[in-house]
N, C-alpha and C positions, 0 to 999 in steps of 0.2 A: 476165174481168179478174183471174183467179187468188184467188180469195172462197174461203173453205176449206168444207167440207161443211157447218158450223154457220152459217156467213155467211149462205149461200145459202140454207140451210131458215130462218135466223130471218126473211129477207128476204120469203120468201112465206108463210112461218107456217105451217109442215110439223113434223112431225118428221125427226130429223135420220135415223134408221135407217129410215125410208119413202121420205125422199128417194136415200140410195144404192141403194136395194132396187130402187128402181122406174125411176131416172134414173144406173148406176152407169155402161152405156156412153156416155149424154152425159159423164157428168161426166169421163172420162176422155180421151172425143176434146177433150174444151173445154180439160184439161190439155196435153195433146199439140199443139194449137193455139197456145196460149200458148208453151211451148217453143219451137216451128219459127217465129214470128214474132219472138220475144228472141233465136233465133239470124243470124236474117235481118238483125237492126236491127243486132244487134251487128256482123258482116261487112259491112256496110255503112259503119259508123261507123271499123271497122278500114281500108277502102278509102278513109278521108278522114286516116288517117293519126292517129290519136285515140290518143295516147301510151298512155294508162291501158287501151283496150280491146287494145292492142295488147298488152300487158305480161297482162293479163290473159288472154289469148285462148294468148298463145306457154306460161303456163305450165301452160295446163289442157288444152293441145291437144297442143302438142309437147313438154311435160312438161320444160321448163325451166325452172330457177331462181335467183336472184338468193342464192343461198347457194354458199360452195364444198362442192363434195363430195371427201370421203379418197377415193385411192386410185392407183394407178401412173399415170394419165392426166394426175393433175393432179402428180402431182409435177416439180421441178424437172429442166431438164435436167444431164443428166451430164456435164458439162464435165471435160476431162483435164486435170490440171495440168501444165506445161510444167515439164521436168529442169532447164532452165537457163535460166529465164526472157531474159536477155538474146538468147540465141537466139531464140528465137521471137518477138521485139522486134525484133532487128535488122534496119533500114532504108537502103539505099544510098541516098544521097542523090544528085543529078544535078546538078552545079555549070555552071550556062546560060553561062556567062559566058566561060570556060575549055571547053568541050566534055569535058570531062573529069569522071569520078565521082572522089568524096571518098565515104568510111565515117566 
């Protein structure tokens, strides 16, 4: 249930350096256990769509985050400025009425 070395030896009334000495492979598979099941519950919870596991899960996993980061990727794009703005604005209009273009 994730009880740290001292937990577990106050719990059976050991010492604590007789218990890792003697129980260091349980207590590690018992860690390892606990890990593989918190990550089980958690993709689980993620496959019910669980905003917070999800946000949590995308920045520890796929190393994304909710901060901008410097550098040429996020920079803006490099829009060219137009010599004659009117130019590159101008729109023919299509007058329905008349079958005829008007500018």
């Amino acid at each position: 249930i994730g009880c740290t070395n001292a937990e577990i030896a106050a719990f059976y009334d050991v010492l604590q350096d007789s218990l890792q000495r003697n129980f260091a492979s349980e207590l590690a598979k018992g860690r390892q256990y606990i890990k593989t099941r918190l990550r089980m519950n958690m993709f689980k919870a993620a496959d019910n769509l669980n905003p917070a596991i999800l946000i949590f899960l995308s920045k520890n996993i796929l190393g994304m985050t909710d901060q901008p980061m410097a550098g040429e990727a996020n920079a803006p794009l490099p829009w060219r400025e137009a010599e004659d703005s009117r130019d590159s604005m101008e729109i023919d209009e299509y007058d329905e009425s008349e079958n005829s273009r008007t500018e």
